[in-house]
gemmi code that builds the backbone of each chain (N, CA, C; Angstrom):
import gemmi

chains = {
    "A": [
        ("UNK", (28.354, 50.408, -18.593), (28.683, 49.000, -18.392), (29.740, 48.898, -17.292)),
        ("UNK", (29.579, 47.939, -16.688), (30.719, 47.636, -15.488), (31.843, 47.261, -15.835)),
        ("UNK", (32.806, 48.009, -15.255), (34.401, 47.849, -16.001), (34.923, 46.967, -15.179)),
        ("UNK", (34.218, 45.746, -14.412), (34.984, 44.714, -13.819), (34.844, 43.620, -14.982)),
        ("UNK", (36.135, 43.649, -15.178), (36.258, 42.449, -16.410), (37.992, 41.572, -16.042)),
        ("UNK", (37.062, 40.760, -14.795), (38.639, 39.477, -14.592), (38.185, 38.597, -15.858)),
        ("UNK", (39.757, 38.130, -15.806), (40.193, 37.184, -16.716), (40.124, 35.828, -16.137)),
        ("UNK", (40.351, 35.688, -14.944), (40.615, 34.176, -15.070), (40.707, 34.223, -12.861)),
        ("UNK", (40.401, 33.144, -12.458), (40.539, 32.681, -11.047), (39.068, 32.634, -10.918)),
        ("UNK", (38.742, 32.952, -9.299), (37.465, 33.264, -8.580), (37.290, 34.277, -9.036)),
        ("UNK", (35.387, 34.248, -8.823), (34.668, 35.384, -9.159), (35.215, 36.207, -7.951)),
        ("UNK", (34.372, 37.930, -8.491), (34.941, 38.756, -7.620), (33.960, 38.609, -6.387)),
        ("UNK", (34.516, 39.150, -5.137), (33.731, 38.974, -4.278), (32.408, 39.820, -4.445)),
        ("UNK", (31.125, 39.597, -3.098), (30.173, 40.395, -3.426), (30.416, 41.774, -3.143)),
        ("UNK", (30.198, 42.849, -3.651), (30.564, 44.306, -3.321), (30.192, 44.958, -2.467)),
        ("UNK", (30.212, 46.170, -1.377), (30.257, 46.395, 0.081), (28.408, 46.499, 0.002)),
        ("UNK", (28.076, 47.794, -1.102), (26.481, 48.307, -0.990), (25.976, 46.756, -1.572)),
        ("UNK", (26.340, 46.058, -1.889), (25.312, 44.510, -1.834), (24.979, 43.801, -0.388)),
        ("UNK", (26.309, 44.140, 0.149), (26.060, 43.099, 1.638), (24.988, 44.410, 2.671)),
        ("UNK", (25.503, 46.110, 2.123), (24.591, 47.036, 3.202), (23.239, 46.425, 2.671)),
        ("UNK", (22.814, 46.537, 1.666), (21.556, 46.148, 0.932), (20.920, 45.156, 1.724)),
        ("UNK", (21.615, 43.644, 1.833), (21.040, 42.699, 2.023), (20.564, 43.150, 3.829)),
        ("UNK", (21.742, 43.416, 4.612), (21.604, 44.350, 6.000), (20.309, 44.537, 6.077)),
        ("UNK", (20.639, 45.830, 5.329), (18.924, 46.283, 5.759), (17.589, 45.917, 5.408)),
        ("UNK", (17.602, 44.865, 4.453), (16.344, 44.087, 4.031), (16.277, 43.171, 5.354)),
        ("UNK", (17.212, 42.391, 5.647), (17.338, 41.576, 6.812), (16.620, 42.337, 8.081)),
        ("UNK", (17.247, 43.405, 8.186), (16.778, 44.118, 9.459), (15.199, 44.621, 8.845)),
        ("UNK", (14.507, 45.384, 7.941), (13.139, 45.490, 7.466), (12.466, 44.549, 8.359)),
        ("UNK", (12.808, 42.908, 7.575), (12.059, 41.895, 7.608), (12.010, 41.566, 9.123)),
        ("UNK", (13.135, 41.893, 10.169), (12.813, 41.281, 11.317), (11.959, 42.305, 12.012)),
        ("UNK", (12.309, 44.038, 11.852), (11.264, 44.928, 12.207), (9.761, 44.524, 11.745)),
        ("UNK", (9.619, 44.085, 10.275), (8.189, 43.183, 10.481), (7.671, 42.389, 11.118)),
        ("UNK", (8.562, 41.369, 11.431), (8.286, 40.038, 12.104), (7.600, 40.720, 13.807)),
        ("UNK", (8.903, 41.446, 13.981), (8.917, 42.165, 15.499), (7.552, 42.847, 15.913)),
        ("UNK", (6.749, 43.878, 15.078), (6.064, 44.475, 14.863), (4.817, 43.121, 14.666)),
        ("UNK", (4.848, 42.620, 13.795), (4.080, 41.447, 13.910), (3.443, 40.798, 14.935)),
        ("UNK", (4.677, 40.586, 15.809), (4.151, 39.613, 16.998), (3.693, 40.356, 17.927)),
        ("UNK", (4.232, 41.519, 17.909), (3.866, 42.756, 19.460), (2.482, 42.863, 18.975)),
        ("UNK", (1.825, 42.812, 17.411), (0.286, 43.373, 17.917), (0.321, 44.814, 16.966)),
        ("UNK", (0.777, 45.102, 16.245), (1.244, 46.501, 16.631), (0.699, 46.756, 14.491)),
        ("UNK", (0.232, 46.067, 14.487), (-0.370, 46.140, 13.146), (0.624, 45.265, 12.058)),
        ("UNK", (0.378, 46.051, 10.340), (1.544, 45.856, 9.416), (0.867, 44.054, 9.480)),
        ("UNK", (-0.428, 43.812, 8.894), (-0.655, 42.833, 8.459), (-1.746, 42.169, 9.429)),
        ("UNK", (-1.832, 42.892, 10.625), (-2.564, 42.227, 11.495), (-3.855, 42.838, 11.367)),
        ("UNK", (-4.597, 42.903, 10.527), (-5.708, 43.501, 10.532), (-6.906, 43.195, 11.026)),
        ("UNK", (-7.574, 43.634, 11.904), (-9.060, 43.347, 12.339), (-9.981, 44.012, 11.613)),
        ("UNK", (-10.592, 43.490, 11.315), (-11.673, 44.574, 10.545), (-13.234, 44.315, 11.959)),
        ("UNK", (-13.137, 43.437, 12.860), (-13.984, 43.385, 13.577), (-13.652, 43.684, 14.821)),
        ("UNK", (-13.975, 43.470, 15.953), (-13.273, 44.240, 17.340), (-14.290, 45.486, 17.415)),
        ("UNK", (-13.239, 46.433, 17.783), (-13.581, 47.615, 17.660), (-15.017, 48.287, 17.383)),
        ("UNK", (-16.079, 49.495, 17.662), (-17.422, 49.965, 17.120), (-17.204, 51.176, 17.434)),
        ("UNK", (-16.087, 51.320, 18.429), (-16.454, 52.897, 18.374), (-15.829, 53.948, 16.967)),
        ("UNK", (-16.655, 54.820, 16.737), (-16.284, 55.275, 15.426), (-15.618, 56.641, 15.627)),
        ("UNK", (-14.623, 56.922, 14.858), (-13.658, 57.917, 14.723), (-14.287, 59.468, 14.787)),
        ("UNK", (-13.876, 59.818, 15.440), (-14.196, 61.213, 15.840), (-14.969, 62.096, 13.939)),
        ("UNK", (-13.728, 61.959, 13.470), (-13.780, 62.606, 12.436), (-14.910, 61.918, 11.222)),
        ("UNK", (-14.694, 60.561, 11.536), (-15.345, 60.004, 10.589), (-17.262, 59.810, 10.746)),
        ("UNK", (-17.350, 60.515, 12.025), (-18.960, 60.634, 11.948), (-19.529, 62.209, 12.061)),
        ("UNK", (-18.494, 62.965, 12.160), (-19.290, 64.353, 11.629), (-20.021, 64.650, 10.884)),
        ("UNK", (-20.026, 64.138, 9.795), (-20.765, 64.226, 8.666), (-22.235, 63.430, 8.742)),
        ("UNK", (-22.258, 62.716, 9.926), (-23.622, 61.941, 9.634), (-24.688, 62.149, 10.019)),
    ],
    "B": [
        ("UNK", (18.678, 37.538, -27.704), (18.275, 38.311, -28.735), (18.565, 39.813, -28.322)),
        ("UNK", (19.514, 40.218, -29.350), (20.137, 41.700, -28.639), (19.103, 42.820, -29.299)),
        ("UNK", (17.979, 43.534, -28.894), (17.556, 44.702, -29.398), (18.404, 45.793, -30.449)),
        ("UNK", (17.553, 46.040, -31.292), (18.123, 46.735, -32.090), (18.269, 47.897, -31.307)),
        ("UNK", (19.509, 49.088, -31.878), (19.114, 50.526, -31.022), (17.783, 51.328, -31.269)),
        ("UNK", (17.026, 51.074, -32.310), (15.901, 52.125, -32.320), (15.028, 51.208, -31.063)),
        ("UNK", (15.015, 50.225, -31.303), (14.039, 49.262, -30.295), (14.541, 49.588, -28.350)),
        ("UNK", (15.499, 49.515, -29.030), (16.185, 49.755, -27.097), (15.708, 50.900, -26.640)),
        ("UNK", (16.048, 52.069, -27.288), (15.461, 53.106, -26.740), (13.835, 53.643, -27.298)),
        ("UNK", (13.342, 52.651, -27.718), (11.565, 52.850, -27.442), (11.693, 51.847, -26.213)),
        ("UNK", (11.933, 50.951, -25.789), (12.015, 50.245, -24.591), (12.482, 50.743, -23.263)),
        ("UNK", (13.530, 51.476, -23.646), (14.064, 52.031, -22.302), (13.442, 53.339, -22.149)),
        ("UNK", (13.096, 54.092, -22.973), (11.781, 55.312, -22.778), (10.646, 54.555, -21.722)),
        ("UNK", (10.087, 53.290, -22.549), (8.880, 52.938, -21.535), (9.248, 52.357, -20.300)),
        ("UNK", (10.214, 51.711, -20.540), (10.844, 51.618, -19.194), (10.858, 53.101, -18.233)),
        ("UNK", (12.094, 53.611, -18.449), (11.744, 54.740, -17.065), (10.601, 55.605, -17.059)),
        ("UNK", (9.734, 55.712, -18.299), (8.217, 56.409, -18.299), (7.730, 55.700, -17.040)),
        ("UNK", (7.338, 54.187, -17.105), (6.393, 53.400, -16.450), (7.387, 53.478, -14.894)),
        ("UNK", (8.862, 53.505, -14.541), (9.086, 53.106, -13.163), (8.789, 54.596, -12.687)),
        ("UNK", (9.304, 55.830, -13.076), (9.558, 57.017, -12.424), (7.640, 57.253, -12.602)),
        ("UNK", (7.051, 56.580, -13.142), (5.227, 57.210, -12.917), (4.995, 56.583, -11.874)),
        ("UNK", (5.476, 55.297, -11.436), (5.078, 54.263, -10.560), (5.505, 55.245, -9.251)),
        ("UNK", (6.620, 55.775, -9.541), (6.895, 56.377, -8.118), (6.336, 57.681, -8.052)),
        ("UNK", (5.711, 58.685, -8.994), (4.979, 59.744, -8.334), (3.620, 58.833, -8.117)),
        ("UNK", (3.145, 58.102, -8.847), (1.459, 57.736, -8.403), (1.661, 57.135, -7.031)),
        ("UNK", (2.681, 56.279, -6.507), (3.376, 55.689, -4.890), (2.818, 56.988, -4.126)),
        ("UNK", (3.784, 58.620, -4.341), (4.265, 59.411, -3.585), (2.702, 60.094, -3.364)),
        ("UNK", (1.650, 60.288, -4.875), (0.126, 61.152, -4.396), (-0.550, 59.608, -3.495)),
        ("UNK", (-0.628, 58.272, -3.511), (-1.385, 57.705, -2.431), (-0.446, 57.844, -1.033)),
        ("UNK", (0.673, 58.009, -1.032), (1.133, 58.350, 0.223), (0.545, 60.074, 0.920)),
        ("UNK", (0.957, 60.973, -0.295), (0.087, 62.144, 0.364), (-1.535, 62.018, 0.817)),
        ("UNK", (-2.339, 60.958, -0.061), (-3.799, 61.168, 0.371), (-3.793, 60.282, 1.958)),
        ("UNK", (-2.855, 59.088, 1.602), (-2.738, 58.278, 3.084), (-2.701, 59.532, 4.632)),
        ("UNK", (-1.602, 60.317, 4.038), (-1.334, 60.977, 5.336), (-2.494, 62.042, 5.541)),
        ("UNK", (-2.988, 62.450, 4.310), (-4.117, 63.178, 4.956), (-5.203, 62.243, 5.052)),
        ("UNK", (-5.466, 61.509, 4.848), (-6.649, 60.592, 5.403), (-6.791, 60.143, 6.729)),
        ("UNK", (-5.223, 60.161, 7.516), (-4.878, 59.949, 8.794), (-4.764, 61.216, 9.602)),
        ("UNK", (-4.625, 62.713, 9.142), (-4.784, 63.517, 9.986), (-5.794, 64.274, 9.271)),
        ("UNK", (-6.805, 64.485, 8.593), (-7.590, 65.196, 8.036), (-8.786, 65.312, 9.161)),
        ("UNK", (-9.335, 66.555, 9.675), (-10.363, 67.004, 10.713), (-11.831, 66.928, 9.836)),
        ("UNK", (-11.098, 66.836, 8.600), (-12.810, 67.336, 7.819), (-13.228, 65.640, 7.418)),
        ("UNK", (-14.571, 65.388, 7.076), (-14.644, 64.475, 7.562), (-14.632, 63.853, 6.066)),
        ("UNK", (-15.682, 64.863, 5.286), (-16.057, 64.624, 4.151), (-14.530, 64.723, 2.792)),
        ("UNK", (-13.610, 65.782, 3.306), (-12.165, 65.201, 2.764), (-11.616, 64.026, 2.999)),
        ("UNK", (-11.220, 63.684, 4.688), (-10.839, 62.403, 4.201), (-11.651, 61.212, 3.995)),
        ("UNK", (-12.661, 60.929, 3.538), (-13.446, 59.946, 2.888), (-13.365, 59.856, 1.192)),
        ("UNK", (-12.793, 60.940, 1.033), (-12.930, 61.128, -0.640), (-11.425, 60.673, -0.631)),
        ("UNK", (-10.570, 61.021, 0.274), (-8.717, 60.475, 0.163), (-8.929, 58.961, -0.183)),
        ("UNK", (-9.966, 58.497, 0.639), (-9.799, 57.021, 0.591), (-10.461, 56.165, -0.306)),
        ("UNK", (-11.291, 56.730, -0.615), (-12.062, 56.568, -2.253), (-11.100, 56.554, -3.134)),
        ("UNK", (-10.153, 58.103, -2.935), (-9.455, 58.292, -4.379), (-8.061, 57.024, -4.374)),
        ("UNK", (-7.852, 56.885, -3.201), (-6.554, 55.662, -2.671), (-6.688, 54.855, -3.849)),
        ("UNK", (-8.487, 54.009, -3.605), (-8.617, 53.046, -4.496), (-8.722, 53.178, -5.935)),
        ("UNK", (-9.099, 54.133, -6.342), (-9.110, 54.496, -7.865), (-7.313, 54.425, -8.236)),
        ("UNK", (-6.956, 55.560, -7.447), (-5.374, 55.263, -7.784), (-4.942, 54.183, -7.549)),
        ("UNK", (-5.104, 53.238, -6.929), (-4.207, 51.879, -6.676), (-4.634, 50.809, -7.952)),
        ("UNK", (-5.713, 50.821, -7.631), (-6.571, 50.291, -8.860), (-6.198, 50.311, -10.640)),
        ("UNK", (-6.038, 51.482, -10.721), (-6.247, 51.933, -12.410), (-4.592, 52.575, -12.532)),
        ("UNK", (-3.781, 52.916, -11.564), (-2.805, 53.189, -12.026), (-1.517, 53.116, -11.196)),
        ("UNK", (-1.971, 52.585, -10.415), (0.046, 52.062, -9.265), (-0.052, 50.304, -9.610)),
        ("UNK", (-1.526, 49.645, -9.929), (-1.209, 48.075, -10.259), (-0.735, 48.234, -11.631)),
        ("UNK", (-1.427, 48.609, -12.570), (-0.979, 48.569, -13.856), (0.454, 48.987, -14.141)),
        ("UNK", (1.022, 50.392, -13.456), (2.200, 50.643, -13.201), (3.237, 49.916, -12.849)),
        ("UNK", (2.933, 49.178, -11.847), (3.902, 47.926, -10.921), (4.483, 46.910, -11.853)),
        ("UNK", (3.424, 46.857, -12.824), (2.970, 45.420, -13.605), (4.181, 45.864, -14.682)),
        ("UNK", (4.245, 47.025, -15.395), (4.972, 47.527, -16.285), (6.092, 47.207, -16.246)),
        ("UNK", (6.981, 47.699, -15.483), (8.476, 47.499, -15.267), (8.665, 45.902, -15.154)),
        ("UNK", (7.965, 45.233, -14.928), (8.079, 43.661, -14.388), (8.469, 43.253, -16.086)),
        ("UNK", (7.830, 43.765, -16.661), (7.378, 43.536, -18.343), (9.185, 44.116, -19.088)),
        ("UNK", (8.945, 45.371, -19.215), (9.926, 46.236, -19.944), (11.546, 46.084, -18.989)),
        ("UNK", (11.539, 45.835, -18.010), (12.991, 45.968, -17.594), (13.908, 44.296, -17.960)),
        ("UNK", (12.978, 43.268, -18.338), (13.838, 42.232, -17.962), (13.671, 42.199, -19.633)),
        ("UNK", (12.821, 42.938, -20.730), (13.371, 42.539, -22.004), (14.233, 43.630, -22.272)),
        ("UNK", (14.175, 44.658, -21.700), (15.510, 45.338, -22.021), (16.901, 45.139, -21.492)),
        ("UNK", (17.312, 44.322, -20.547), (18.247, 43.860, -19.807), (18.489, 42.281, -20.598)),
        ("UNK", (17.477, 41.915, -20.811), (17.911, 40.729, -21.646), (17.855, 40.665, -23.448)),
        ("UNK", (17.676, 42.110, -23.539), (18.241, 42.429, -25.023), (19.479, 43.176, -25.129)),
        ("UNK", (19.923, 43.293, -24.201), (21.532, 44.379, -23.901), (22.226, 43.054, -24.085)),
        ("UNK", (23.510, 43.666, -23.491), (24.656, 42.989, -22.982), (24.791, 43.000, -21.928)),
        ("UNK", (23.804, 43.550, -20.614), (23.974, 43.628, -19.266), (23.443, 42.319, -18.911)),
        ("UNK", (21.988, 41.904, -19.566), (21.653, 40.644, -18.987), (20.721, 40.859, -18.146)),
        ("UNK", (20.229, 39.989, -17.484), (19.585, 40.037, -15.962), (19.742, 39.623, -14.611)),
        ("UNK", (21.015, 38.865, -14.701), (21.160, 38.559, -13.761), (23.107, 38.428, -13.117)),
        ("UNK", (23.400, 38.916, -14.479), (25.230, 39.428, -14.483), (25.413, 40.334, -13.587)),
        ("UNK", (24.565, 41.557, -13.170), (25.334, 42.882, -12.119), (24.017, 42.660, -10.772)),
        ("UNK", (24.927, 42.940, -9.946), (24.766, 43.142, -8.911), (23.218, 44.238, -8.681)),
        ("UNK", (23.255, 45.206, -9.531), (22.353, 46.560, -9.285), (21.218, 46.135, -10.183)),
        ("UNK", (21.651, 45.341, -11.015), (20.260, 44.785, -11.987), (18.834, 43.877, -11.455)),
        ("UNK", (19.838, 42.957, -10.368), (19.187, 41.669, -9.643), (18.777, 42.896, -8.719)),
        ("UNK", (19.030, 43.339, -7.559), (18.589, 44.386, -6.980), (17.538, 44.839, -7.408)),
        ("UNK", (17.106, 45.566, -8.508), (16.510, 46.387, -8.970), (15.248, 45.367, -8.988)),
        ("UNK", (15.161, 44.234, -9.648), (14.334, 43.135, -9.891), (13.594, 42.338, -8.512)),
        ("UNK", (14.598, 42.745, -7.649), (14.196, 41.984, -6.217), (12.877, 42.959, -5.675)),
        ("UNK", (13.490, 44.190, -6.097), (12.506, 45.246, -5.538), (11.525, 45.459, -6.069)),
        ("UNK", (11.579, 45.431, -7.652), (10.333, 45.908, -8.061), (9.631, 44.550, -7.876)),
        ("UNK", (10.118, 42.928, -7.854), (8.893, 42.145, -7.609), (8.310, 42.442, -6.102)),
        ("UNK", (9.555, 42.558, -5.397), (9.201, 42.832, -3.781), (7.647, 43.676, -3.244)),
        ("UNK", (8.128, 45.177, -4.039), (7.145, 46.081, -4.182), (5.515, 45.672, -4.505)),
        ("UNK", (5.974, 45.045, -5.956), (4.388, 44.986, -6.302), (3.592, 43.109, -5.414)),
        ("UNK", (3.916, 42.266, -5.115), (3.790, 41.458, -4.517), (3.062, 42.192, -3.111)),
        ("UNK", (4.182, 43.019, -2.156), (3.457, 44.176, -1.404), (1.933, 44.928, -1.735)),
        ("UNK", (2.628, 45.281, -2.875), (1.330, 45.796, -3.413), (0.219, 45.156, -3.324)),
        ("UNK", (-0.041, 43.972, -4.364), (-1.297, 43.522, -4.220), (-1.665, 42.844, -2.927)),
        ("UNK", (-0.630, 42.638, -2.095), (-1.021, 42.157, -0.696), (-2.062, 43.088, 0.198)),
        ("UNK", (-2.118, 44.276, -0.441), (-2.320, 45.987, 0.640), (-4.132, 45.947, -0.217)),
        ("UNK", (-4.323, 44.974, -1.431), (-5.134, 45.720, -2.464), (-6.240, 45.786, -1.200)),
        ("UNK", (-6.849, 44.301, -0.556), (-7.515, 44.057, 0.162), (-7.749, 45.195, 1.082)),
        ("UNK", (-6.896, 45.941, 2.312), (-7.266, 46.549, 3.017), (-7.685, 48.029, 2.410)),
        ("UNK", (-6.693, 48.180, 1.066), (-7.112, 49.544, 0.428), (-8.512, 49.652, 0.327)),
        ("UNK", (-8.974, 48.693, -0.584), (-10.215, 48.514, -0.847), (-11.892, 48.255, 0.493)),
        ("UNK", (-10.876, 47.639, 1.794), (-12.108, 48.074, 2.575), (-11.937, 49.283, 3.480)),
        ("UNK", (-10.639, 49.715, 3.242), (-10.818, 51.339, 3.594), (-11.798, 52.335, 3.027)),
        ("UNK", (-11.596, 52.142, 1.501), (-12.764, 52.713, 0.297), (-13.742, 52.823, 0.679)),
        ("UNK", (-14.252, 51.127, 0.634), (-15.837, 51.043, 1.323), (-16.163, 51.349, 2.409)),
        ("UNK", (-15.615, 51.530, 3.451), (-16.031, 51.765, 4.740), (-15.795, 53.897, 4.509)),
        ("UNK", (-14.908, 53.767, 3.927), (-14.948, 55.760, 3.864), (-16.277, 55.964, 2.814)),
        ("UNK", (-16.341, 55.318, 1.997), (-17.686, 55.258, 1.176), (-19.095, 55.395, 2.063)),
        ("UNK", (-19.112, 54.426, 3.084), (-20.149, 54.128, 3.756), (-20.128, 55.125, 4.799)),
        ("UNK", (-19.091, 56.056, 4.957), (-18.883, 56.760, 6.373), (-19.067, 56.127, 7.546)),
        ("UNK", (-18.398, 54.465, 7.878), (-18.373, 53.693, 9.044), (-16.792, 52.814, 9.186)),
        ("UNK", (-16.019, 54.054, 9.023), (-14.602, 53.772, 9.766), (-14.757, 53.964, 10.674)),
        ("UNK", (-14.039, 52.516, 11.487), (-14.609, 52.564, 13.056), (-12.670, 52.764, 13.441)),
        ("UNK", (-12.532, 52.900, 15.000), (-11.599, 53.159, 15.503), (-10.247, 51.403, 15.012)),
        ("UNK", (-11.182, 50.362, 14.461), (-10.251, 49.429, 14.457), (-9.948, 49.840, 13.101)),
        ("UNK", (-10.370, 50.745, 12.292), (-9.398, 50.896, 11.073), (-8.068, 52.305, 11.356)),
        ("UNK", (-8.047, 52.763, 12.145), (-7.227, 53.502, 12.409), (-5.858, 52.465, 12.611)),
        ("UNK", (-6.022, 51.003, 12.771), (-4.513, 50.254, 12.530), (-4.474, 50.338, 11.015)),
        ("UNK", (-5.225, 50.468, 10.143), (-5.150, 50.415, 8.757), (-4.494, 51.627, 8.167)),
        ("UNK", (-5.380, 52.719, 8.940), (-5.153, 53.916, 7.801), (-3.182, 54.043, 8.385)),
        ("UNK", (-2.920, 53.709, 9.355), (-1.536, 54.037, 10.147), (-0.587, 53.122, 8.798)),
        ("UNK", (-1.162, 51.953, 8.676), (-0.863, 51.037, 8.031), (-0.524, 51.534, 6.259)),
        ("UNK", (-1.101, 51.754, 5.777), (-1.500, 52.698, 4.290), (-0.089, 53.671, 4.367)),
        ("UNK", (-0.198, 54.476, 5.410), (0.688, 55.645, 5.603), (2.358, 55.010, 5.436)),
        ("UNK", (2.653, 53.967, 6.437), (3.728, 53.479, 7.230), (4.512, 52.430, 5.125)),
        ("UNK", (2.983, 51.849, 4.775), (3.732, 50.690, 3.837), (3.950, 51.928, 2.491)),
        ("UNK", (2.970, 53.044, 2.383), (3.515, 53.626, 0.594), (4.747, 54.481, 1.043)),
        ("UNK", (4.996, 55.316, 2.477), (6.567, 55.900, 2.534), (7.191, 54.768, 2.475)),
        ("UNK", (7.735, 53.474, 2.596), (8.293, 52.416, 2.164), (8.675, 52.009, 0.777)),
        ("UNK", (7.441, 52.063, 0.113), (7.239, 51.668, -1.137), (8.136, 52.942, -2.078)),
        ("UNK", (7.572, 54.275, -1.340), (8.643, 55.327, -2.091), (10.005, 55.697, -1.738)),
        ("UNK", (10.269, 55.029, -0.770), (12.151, 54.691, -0.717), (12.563, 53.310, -1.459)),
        ("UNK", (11.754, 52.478, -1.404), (12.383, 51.294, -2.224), (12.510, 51.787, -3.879)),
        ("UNK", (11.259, 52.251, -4.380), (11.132, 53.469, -5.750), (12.450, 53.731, -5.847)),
        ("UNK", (12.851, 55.032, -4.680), (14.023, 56.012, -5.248), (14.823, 55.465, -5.079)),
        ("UNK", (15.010, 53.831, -4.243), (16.175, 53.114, -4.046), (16.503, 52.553, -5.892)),
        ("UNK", (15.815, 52.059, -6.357), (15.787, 51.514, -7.920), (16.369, 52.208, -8.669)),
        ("UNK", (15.541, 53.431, -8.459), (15.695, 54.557, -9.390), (17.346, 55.087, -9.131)),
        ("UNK", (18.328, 55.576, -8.140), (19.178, 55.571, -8.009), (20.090, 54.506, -8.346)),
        ("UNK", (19.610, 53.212, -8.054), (20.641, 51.821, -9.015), (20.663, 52.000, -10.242)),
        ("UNK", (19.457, 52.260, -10.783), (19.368, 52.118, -12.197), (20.325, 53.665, -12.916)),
        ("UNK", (20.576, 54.909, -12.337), (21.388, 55.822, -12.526), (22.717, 55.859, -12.349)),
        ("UNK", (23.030, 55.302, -10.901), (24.297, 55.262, -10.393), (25.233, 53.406, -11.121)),
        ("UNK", (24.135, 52.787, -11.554), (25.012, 51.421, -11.770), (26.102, 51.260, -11.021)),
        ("UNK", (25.501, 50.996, -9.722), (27.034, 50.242, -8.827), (27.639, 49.101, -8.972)),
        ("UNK", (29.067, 49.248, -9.598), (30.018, 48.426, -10.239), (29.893, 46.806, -8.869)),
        ("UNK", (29.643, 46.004, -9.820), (29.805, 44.520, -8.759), (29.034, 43.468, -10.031)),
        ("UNK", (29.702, 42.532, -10.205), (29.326, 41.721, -10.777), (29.280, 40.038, -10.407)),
        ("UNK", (27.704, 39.792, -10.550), (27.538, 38.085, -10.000), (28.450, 37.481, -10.291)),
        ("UNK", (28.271, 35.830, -9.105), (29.433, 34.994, -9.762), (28.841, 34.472, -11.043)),
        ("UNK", (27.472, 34.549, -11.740), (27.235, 33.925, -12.850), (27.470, 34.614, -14.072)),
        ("UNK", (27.147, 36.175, -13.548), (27.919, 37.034, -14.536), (29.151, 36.650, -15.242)),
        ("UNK", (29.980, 37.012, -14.252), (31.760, 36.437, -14.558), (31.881, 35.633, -14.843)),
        ("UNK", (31.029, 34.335, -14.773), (31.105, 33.058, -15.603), (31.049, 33.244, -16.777)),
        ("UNK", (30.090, 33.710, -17.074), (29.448, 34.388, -18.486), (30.210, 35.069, -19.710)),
        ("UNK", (30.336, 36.018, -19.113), (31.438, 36.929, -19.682), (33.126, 36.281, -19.811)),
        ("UNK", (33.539, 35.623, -18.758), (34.665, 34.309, -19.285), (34.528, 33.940, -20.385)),
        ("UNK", (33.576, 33.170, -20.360), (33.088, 32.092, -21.024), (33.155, 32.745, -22.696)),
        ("UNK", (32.266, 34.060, -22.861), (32.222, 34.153, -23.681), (33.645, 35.181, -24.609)),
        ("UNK", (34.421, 35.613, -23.531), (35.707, 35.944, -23.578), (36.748, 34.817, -24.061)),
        ("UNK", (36.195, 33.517, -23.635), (37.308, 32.530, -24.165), (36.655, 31.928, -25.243)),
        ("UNK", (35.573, 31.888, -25.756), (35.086, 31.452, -27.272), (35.270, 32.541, -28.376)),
        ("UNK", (35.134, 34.159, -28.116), (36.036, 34.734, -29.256), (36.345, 35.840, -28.418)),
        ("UNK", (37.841, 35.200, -28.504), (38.652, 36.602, -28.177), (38.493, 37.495, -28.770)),
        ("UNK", (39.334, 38.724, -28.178), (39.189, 39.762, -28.957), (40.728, 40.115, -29.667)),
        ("UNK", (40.184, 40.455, -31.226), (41.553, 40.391, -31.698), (43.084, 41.549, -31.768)),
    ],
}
model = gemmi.Model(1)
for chain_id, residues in chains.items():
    chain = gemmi.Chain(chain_id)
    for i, (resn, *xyz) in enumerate(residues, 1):
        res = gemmi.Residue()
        res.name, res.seqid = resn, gemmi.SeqId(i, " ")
        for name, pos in zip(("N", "CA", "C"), xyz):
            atom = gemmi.Atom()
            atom.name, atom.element = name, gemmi.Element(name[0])
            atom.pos, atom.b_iso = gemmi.Position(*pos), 0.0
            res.add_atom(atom)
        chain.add_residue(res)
    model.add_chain(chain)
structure = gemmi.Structure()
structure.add_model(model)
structure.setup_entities()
């Protein structure tokens, strides 16, 4: 259990690994966004385009 | 409603049973991802991507789903709560974060399957399989990120917490 136990005033502030936390979710989300708009996949999926087929994936046929 | 102790710890058993499975079944679709993306043989990686979907399917959704279930009645049968510490809300952000992710991915998992099924992965799924690879190493640092909160409990408590605990500090003291 957390041994922060004030009595009385303002709450305590938020703690350092909460604000790194939020940091790097912040930064994640704009590397998505970023990645997003360049093209560069991570949601942008085509499933059409493309015919030529993967080296590997027609050996077998 | 505070859990009894025999109840807490059948709860908190299924609790870390279901998060720490969630993160090896994460870590084998990340290994089949990466060999599905460098595998030469053709007929291996088609079966990686078959097996992707069986595993995502029958045991990383059901998994995901678990902790969503068992962590917020065991946190709200304690005295921690769910939304008093700092590492608790965390923990909750992620695992909805995660599985939300999750079923967002089910779609492309699943026409990876079929198309490795059909042996007609064309060069535009190579943004996918990159994709598969790039989101479950993600998914298994956010995992060991949880999994370390939930061990280390880093001391910080909400402002609603401290309301809370006031509050209930000034209706019975302690004598």
């Amino acid at each position: 259990m957390s041994k922060t136990a004030p009595d009385r005033g303002s709450p305590p502030g938020t703690p350092r690994w909460v604000k790194v936390l939020v940091i790097i979710f912040i930064a994640l989300i704009l590397l998505f966004v970023i990645l997003h708009l360049m093209g560069l996949g991570f949601g942008g999926h085509s499933l059409g385009g493309h015919t030529l087929l993967i080296e590997h994936g027609v050996q077998q046929l | 409603m505070t859990l009894t102790p025999g109840l807490r710890k059948f709860v908190l058993s299924a609790h870390v049973t279901f998060a720490v499975s969630w993160l090896g079944a994460v870590a084998g679709f990340l290994a089949l991802a990466v060999f599905g993306l460098t595998s030469r043989d053709a007929q291996m990686m088609r079966a990686a991507y078959v097996a992707m979907e069986v595993i995502t399917r029958f045991i990383i959704v059901p998994l995901s789903f678990a902790p969503l279930l068992t962590g917020p009645v065991l946190s709200l049968g304690t005295p921690w709560g769910l939304f008093r510490h700092y590492w608790i809300l965390a923990k909750l952000v992620i695992t909805i974060l995660s599985t939300v992710i999750l079923l967002v991915h089910m779609q492309p998992i699943s026409h990876l399957s079929h198309a490795a099924a059909e042996a007609s992965l064309t060069s535009a799924d190579l943004e996918l399989q990159i994709q598969m690879v790039a989101a479950s190493a993600a998914a298994v640092l956010a995992l060991v990120a949880a999994t370390v909160l939930a061990v280390y409990k880093p001391r910080g408590m909400t402002p609603y917490g401290w309301r809370k605990q006031y509050e209930e500090r000034t209706v019975s003291p302690e004598p």
